[in-house]
C-alpha positions in Angstrom: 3.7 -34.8 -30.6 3.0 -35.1 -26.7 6.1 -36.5 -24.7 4.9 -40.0 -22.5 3.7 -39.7 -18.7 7.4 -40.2 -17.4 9.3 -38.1 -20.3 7.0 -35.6 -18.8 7.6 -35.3 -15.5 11.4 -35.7 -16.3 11.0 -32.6 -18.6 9.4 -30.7 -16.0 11.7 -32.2 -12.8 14.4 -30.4 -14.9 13.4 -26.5 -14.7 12.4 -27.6 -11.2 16.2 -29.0 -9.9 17.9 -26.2 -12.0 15.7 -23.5 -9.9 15.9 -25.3 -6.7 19.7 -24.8 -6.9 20.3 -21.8 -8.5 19.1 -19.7 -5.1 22.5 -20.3 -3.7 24.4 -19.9 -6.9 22.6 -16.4 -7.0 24.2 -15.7 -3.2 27.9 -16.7 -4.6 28.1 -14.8 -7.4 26.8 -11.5 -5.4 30.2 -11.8 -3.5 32.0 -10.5 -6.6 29.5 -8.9 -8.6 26.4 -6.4 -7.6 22.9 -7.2 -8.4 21.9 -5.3 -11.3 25.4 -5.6 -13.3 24.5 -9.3 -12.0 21.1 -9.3 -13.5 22.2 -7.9 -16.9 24.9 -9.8 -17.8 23.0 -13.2 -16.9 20.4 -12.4 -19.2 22.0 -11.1 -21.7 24.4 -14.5 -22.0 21.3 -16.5 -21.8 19.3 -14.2 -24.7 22.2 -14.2 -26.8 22.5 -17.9 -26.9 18.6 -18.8 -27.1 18.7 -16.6 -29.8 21.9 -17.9 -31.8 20.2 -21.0 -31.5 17.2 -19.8 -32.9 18.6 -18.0 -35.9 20.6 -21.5 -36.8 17.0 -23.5 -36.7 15.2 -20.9 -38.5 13.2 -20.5 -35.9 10.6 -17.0 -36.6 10.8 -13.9 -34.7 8.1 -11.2 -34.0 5.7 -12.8 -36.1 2.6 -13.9 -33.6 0.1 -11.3 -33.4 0.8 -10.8 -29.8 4.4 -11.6 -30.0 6.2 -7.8 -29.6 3.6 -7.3 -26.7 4.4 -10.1 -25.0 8.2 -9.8 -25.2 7.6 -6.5 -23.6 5.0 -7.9 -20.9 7.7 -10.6 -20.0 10.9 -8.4 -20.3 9.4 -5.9 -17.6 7.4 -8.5 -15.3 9.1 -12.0 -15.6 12.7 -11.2 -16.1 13.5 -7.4 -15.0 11.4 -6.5 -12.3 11.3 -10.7 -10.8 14.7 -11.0 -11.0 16.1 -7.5 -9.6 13.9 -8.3 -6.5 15.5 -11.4 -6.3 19.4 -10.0 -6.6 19.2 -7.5 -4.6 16.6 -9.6 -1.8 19.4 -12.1 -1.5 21.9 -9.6 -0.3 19.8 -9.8 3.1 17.6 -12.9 2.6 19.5 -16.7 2.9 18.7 -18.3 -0.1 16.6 -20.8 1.4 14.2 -19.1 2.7 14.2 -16.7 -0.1 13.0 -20.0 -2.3 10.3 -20.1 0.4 8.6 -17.3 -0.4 8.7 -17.3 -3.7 6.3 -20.7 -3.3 4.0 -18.2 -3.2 4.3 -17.9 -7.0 1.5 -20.4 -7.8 -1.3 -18.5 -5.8 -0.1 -15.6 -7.0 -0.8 -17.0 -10.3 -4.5 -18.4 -9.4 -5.1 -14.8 -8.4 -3.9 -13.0 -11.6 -5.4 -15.5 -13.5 -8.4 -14.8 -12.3 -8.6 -11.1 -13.6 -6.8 -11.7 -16.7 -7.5 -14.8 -18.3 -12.0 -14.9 -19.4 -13.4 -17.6 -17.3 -10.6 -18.4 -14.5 -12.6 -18.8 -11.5 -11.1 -18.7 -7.7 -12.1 -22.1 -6.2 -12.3 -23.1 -2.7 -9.3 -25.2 -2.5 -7.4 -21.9 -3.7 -8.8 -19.9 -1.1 -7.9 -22.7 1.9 -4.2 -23.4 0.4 -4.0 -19.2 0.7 -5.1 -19.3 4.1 -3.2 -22.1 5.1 -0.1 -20.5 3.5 -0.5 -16.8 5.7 -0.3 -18.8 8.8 3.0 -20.2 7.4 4.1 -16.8 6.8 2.9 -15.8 9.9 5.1 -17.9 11.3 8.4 -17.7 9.3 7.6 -13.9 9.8 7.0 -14.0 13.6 10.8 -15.1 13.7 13.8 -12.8 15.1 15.4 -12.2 11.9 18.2 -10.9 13.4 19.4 -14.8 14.0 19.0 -15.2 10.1 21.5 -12.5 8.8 20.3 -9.1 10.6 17.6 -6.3 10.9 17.7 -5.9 7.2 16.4 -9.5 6.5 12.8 -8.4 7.7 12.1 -5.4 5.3 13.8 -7.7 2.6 11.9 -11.0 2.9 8.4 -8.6 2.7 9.5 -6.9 -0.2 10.8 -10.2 -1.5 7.5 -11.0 -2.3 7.0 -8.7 -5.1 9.3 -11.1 -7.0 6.7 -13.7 -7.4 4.0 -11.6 -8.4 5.7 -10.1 -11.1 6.6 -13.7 -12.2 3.1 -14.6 -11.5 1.8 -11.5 -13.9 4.8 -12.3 -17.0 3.5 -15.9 -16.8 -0.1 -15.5 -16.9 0.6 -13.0 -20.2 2.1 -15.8 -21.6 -0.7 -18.1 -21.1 -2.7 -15.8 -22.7 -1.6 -14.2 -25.2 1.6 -17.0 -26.5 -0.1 -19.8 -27.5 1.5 -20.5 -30.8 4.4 -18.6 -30.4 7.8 -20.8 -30.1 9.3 -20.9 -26.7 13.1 -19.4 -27.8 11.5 -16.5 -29.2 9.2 -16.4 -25.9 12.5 -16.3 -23.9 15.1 -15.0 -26.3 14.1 -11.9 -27.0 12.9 -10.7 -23.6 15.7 -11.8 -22.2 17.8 -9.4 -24.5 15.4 -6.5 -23.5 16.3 -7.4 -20.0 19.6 -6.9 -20.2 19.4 -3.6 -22.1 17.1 -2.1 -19.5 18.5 -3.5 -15.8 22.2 -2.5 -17.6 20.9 0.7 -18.0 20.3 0.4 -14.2 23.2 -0.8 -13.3 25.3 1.8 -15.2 23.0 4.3 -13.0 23.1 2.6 -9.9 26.1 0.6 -9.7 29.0 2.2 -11.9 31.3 3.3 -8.3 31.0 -0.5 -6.8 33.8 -2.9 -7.5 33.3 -6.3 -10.3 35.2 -9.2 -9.2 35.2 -12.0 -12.0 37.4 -14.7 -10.3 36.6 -18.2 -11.1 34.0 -18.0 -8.1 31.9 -15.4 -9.9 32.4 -16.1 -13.5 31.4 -20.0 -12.6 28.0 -19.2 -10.9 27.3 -16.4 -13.7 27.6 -18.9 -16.3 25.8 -21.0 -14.6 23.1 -18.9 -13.9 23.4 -18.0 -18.0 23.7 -21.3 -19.6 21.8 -23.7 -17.3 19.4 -21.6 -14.8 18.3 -19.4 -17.9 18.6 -20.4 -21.3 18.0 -24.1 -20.5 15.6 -23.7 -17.8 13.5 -21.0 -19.3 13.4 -22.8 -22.9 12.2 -26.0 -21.6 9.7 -24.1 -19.1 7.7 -22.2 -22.0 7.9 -25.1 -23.8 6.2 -27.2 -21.4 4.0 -23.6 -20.8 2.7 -24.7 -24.4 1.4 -27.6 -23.3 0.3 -27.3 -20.0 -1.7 -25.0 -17.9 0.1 -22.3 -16.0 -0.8 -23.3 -12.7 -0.1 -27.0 -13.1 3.5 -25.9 -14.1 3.3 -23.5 -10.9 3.4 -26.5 -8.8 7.6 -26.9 -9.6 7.5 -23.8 -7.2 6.7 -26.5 -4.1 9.8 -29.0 -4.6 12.5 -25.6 -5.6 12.2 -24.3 -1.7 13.1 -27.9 -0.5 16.1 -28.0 -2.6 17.0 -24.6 -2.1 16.6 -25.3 1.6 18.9 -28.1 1.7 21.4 -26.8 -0.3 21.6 -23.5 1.6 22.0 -25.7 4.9 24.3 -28.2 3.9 27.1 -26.1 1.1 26.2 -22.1 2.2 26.1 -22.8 6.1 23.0 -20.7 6.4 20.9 -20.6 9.5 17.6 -23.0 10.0 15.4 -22.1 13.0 13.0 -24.5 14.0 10.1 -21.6 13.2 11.5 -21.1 9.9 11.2 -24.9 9.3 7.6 -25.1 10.6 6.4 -21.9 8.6 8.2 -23.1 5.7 6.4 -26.7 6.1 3.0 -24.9 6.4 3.6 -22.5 3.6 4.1 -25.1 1.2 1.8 -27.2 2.4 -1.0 -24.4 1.6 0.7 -24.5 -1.9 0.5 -28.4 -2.5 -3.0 -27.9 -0.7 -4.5 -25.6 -3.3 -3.0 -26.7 -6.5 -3.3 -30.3 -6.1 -7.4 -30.1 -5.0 -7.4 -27.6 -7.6 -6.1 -30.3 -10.3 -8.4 -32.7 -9.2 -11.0 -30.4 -9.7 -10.6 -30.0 -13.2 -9.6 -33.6 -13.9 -13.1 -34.0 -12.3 -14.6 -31.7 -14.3 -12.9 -32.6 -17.8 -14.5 -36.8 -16.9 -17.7 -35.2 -16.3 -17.9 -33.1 -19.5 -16.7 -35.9 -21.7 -19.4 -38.0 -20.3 -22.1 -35.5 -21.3 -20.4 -35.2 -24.6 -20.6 -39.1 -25.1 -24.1 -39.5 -23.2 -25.3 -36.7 -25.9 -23.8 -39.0 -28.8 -25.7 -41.7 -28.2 -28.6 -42.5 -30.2 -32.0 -42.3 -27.9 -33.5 -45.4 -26.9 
């Protein structure tokens, strides 16, 4: 059954709020607890729940044909690798502008798409919102980042952007190979692996640095856990059964403008007129390709059902 027009757009406004705000949750829990332990214990609250909850429905696990793959595809590319660039970014980067570059995501997607899923094509409105989005990073990045934080935020905003090309890889994989497969066991499980692998890291990496769990820290992890996870994720691969990946791409344009805003206004962090301008044309580029893209292929969906019907009808 297919939710109405504005159920839809409710569903996916959802994901799309949560994200937009958990950029500065990320930045307040990091004051007590360090990025990988972070990582791990978010994702292993959120797995553990998704699958309790899936147990309790019934719901089947590792049964699709491509289902183990796929957890492992999205363990190491959407989950681990995404979100230990995002941790440990946000030590440098302020959470607003980190959102920014991760609106990359969706032409990062068009792009992997292209040399993973049989007859993706790259079309011209792609290649102009691309364009159109380097000058916006040409901009944010022509900035001195030392008035956004320090030296350090340079190196991490550029390899910040590794973040959404993993994410752009996990999700494509799951356009591809999970049709069929339920959304909890999409997220559940991967999110499990996740934890098992960055706590491995963390036990490596971060076993001499001090864990604060005051109120502060425990409240943003469980938030990052129960809402900015297991809700958010659930609902995102659920619409992902539905919808293309790069329609559901476009949340990534209206999560930096709430990210931005809420970084400004509760975490006091700098806004530089560049930044705002780069940031404008960056997501501009963004709303530029996907948007000609989609009326492309609404475009080309009319024109193929009126072949179909024009073939239908008996000859005169």
């Amino acid at each position: 059954m297919n939710p109405g027009r504005k159920l839809t757009l409710l569903l996916i406004a959802i994901p799309t709020l949560i994200w937009g705000s958990t950029w500065a949750v990320i930045r307040v829990g990091l004051i007590g607890i360090p990025p990988l332990t972070g990582v791990a214990i978010r994702f292993g609250i959120a797995g553990l729940v998704l699958f309790g909850i899936g147990l309790a429905k019934g719901i089947p696990f590792g049964r699709g044909k491509y289902e183990k793959r796929l957890w492992l595809s999205t363990a190491a590319f959407t989950f681990s690798l995404c979100y230990v660039v995002v941790y440990w970014g946000e030590q440098f980067v302020p959470s607003g502008l980190a959102a920014v570059l991760w609106s990359m995501f969706p032409l990062f997607v068009a792009l992997v798409a292209r040399l993973v899923i049989p007859g993706e094509v790259i079309r011209s409105s792609t290649i102009i919102g691309i364009v159109v989005s380097l000058v916006g990073m040409g901009i944010i990045y022509s900035e001195d980042f030392r008035l956004l934080g320090g030296p350090r935020v340079l190196f991490a905003a550029i390899v910040f952007l590794l973040s959404p090309l993993a994410s752009a890889v996990g999700n494509v994989f799951v356009k591809r190979l999970g049709q069929g497969m339920h959304p909890v066991s999409t997220a559940a499980v991967p999110m499990m692996l996740t934890s098992v692998i960055v706590g491995i890291a963390a036990w490596l990496f971060e076993r001499d640095r001090p864990i604060v769990f005051d109120t502060r820290s425990v409240s943003a992890l469980l938030y990052l856990a129960l809402i900015g996870t297991s809700t958010a994720f659930g609902l995102y691969y659920w619409l992902l059964n539905r919808f293309s990946a790069t329609n559901l791409s476009l949340t990534a344009l209206v999560t930096p403008i709430v990210a931005l805003a809420i970084g400004a206004f509760f975490m006091h962090e700098p806004l530089t007129p560049r930044v705002l301008i780069g940031s404008a044309v960056v997501v501009a580029g963004v709303a530029v390709a996907a948007g000609l893209g989609i009326v492309r292929a609404q475009r080309e969906r009319r024109d193929a059902v009126d072949v179909l019907v024009e073939g239908e009808r008996p000859a005169r």
